[in-house]
N, C-alpha and C positions, 0 to 999 in steps of 0.2 A: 741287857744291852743287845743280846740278839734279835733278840723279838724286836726291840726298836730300829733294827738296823733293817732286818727283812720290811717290816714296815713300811721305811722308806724305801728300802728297792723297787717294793710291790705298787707304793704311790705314783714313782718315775716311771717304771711300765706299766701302768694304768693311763697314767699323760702321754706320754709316746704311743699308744694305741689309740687315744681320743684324738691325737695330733694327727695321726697317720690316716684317720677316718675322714676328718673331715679335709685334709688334702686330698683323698679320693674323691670326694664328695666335689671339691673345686673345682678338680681334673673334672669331672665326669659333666659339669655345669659347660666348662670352657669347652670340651668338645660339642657339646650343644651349639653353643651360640658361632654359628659358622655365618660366610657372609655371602653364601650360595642365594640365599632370598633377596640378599640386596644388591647383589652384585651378576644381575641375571642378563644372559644375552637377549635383552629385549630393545626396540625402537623407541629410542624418547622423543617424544615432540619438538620439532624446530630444531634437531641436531642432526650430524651427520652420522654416516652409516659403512663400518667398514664390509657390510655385507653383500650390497649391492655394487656392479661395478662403477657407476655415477656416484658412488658415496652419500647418495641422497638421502636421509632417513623418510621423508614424507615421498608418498609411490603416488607417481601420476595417474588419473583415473584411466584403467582401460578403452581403448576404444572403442564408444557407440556400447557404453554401459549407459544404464539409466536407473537415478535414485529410484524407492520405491514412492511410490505417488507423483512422481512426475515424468509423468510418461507424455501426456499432452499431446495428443493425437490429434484433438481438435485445436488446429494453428492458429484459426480465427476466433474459437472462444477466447484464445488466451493473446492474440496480438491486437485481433479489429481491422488486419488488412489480411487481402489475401494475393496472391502471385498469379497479375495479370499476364495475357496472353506477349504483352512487350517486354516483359523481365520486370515491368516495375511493381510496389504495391500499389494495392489499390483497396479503399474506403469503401464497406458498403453498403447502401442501407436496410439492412438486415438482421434482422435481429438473433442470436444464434438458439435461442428458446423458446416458447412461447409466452409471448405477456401476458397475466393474470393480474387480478385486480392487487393479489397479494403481492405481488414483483414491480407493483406502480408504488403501493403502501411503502414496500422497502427503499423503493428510489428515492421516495419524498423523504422519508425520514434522512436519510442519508443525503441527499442536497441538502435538505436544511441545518443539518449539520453541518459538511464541509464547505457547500457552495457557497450560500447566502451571505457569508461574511462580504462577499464580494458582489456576488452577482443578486445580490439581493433575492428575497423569497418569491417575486415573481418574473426574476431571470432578466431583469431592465440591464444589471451592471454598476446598480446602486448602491451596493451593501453597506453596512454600517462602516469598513472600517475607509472605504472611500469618502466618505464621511466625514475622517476625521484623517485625509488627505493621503491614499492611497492612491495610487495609479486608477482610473476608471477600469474596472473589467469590462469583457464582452457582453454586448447587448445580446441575448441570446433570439430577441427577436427582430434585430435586420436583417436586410436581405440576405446576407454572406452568411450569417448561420441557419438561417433557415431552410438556404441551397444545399446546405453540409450535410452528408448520408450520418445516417445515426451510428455507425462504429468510428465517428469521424470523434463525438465528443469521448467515448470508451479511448483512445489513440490520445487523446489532448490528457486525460484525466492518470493516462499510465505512463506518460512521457513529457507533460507540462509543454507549456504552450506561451515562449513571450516570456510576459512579469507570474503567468501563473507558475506554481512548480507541478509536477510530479505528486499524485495521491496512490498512488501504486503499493506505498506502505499503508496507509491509511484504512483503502476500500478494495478487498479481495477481490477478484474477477469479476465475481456473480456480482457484489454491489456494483462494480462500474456498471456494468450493462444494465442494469435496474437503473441506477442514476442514468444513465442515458435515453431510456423507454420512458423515464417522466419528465426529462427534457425536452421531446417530442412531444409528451402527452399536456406540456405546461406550453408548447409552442402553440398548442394548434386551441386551446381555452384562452390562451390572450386574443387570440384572430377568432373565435366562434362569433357566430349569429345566431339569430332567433331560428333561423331555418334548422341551424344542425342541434338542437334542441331536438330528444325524442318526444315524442307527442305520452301527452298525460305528464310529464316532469315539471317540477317545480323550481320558479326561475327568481333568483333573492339578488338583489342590489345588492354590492362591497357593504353599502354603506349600513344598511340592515343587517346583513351579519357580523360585521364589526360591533354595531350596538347589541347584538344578542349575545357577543362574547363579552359585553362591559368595555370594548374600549372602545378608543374617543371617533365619532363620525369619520375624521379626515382621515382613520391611519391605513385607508384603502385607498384613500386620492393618490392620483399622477405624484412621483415623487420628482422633485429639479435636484439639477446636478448642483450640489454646492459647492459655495466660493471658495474653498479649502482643499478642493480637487487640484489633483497636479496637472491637467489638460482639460480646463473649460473650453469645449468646441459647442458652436453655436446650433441648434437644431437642424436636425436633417432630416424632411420628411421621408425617404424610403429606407431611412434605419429606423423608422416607431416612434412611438411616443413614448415616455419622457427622451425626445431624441436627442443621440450622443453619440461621438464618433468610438468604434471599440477599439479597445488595449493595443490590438495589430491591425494592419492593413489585411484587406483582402489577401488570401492566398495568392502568390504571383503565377501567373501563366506554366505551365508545364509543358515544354517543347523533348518530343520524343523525336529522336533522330531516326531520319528514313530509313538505315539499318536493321531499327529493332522494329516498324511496323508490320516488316516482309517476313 
């Protein structure tokens, strides 16, 4: 009877020692898990801030700090005007790099991508989706664009112009100013002659290199404005051929006040 009696004594303090263990064991977990990580004096996004005396948690940027990479020193690579001697801008035509065959390659590709929907691929104002009865775009060979300095079309291409919008998400700096160097370069091949032809070059009809590409003889013909367009205006011979009045009037008049000429 003794022995079974020690027995059990020695079972219940062998349990009460395992019990007491792992309540150590719990303690020692629960002191771990604190809430120091989660509950840390840091700024959350979009909430306020008893730190600051504005309680603001978002901190306005320093003044005349500047991200890194955009420091933009050169104002006319990145706007297309510069700060005329009157306070106004002004358009120039200038190009801010120099044009290479490679820099005319990238223009084109890139008209012909953004532009063409519109101003069709040789800049008439035709493009497919006029077509199929868009607003007419600009003729880029009347006379009003042709008078335009070349950081005039870089200016339209970053800030949209009329029915066109804004490509400024679109085409990085450098592409505008490329598109705009084959804008000129596509200006001045609709108006060439045999004279501006270099001697010894080789001179091919629309219509012969359309058939050396497989397509059909006409798809280098004068293209008409069709009846699906939202403004059939009747030809105007000093806006070009296939003539058509463009998207906006002429730029109106700019009167500098006798002020700012002095």
């Amino acid at each position: 009877m003794n022995l079974a009696k020690d027995s059990r004594q020695l079972s219940v303090i062998s349990g009460q020692r395992t019990l007491a263990a792992i309540g150590c064991g719990v303690l020692l977990l629960m002191a771990g898990c604190r809430q120091d990580m989660q509950n840390q004096p840091k700024v959350i996004p979009q909430r306020g801030s008893e730190m600051f005396a504005d309680h603001r948690g978002a901190r306005p940027q320093v003044v005349n700090t500047v991200a890194r990479g955009q420091l933009r020193e050169d104002s006319y690579f990145y706007t297309g005007v510069i700060q005329g001697a009157n306070g106004y801008r002004e358009e120039q035509n200038l190009m801010p790099f120099p044009v290479t065959m490679d820099v005319l390659k990238r223009g084109q590709e890139r008209f012909n991508i953004y532009c063409t929907p519109c101003h069709s691929r040789v800049g008439n104002g035709l493009g497919a989706i006029v077509d199929r009865g868009y607003k007419p775009a600009a003729n880029l060979h009347d006379q009003v664009r042709l008078a335009q300095p070349v950081s005039h079309y870089f200016y339209v291409m970053t800030h949209g112009y009329g029915a066109m919008p804004d490509y400024s998400a679109q085409l990085t700096p450098e592409d505008r100013w490329a598109v705009a160097a084959y804008i000129r370069a596509l200006q001045l091949s609709q108006a060439a002659t045999a004279k501006d032809v270099p001697a010894g070059a080789q001179v091919k009809e629309l219509k012969d290199v359309a058939k050396e590409k497989n397509l059909p003889e006409g798809f280098a013909a004068p293209w008409a404005l069709p009846a699906t367009a939202v403004q059939a205006y009747p030809p105007v011979a000093k806006e070009g051929t296939p003539g058509m009045a463009p998207a906006n009037p002429g730029d109106p008049a700019i009167k500098i006040p006798v002020g700012k000429t002095q």
